[in-house]
C-alpha positions as CSV (number, residue, x, y, z in Angstrom):
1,X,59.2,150.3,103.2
2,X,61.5,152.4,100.9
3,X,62.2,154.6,102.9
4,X,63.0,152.4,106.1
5,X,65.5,151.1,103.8
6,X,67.1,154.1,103.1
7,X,66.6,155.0,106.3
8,X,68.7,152.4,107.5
9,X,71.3,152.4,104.8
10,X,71.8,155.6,105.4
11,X,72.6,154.9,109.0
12,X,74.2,152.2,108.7
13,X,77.2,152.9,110.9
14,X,74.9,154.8,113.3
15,X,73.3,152.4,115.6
16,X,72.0,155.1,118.1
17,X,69.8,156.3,114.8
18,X,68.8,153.0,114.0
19,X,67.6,152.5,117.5
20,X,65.8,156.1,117.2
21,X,63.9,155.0,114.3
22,X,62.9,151.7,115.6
23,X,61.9,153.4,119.2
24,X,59.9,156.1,117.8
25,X,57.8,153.2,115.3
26,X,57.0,151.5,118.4
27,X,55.8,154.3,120.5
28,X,58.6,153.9,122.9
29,X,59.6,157.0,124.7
30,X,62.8,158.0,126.6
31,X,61.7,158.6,129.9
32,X,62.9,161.4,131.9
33,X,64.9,159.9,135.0
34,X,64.6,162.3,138.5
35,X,67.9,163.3,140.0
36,X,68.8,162.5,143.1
37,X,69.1,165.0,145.7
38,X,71.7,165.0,148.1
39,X,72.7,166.5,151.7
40,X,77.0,167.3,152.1
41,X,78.7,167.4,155.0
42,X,77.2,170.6,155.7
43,X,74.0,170.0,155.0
44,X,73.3,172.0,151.4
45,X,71.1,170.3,149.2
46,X,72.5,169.1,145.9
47,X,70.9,168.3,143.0
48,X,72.4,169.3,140.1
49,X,73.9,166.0,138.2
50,X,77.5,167.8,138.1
51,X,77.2,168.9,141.6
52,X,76.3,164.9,142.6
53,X,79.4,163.7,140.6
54,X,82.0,166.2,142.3
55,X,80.5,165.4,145.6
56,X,81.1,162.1,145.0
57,X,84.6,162.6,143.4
58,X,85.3,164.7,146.1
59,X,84.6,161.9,148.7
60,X,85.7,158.8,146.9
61,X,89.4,160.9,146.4
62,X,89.7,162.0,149.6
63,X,88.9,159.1,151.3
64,X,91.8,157.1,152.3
65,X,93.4,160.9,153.2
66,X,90.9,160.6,155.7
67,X,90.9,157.4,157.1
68,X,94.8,157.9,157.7
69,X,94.4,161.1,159.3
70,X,92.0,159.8,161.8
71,X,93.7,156.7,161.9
72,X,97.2,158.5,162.7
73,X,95.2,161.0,165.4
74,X,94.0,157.9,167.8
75,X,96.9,155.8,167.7
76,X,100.7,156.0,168.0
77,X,103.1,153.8,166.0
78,X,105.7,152.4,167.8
79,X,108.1,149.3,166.2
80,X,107.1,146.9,169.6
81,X,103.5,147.8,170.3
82,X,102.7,144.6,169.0
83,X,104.2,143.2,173.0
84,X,101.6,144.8,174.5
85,X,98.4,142.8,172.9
86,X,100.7,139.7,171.6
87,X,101.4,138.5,175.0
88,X,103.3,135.1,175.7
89,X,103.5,133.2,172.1
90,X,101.5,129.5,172.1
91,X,103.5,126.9,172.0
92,X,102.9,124.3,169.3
93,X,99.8,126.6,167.8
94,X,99.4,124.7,164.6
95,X,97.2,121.8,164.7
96,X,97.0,119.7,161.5
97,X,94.3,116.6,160.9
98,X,96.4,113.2,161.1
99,X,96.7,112.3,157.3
100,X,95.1,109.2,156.3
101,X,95.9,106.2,153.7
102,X,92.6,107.3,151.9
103,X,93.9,111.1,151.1
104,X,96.9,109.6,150.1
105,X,95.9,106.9,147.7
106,X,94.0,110.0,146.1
107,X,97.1,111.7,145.5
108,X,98.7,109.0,143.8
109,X,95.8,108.0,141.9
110,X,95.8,111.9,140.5
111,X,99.3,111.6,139.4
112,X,100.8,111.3,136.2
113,X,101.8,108.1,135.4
114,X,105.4,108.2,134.2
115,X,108.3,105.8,134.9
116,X,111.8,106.9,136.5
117,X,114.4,107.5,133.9
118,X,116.8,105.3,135.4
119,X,114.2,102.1,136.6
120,X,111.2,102.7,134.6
121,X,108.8,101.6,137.5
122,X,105.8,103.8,137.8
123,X,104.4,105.8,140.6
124,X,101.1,103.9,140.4
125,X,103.0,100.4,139.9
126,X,104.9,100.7,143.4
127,X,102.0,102.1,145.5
128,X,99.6,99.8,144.8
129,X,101.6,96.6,144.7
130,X,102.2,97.1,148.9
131,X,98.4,96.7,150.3
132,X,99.7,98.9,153.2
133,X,101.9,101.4,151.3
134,X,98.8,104.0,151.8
135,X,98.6,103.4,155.2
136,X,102.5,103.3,156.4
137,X,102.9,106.6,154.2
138,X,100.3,108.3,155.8
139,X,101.6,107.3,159.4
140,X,105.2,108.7,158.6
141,X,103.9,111.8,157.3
142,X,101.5,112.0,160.4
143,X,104.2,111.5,162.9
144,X,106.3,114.4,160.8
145,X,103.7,117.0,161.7
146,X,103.2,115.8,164.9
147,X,106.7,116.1,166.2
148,X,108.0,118.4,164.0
149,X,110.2,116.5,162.1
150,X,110.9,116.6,158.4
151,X,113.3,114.6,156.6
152,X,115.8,116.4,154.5
């Protein structure tokens, strides 16, 4: 026991020791992990662990190099190809869900409630006195996206 204690004291700031120590009293051994073996582009085998990494370094750098030079080789650039696959535009493309009284009640209900400086009536105090203040909000904002019409 003496000398696990010293053991340890002595390698106290040396964790990978510790865990040495501790491995080797259980019978645990490091086991010896197979490298990979790899084809490259030319079909050499590799399998030395620094010949995988610069493979891969090799591909994962040159990669977008790559994709831009055969991107760039099958296609020309020109400022109004987009006219040639973006024919006539859609009129009134946009469609958005009517609102309604419920989503808007929700939106009150999840705001803070804090009086105007200059009345001191609250958010929550003036929608929920009108029974149909949900409802007649909802249909204005409805009819906004609808025709396109926003107030200023």
């Amino acid at each position: 026991n003496s000398y696990y204690k010293k053991y340890f004291d002595q390698y106290k700031d040396n964790s990978k020791k510790q865990w040495q120590l501790i491995n080797s009293l259980l019978n645990r051994t490091v086991k010896k992990i197979n490298v990979a073996k790899l084809h490259d582009s030319n079909g050499k085998i590799i399998n030395t662990p620094v010949a995988i990494a610069e493979t891969f370094n090799n591909y994962f750098s040159s990669i977008a190099a790559n994709l831009k030079q055969e991107i760039s080789s099958r296609t020309n650039h020109h400022p109004n190809d987009f006219q040639n696959f973006l024919t006539s535009p859609v009129v009134n493309s946009i469609y958005l869900n009517p609102v309604e009284g419920s989503e808007i009640s929700n939106i009150i209900h999840n705001l803070k409630n804090k009086a105007t400086l200059d009345t001191k009536i609250s958010t929550l105090k003036i929608a929920s006195t009108c029974t149909n203040f949900n409802d007649i909000l909802a249909q204005v904002i409805s009819c906004s996206f609808e025709q396109g019409v926003f107030p200023k």
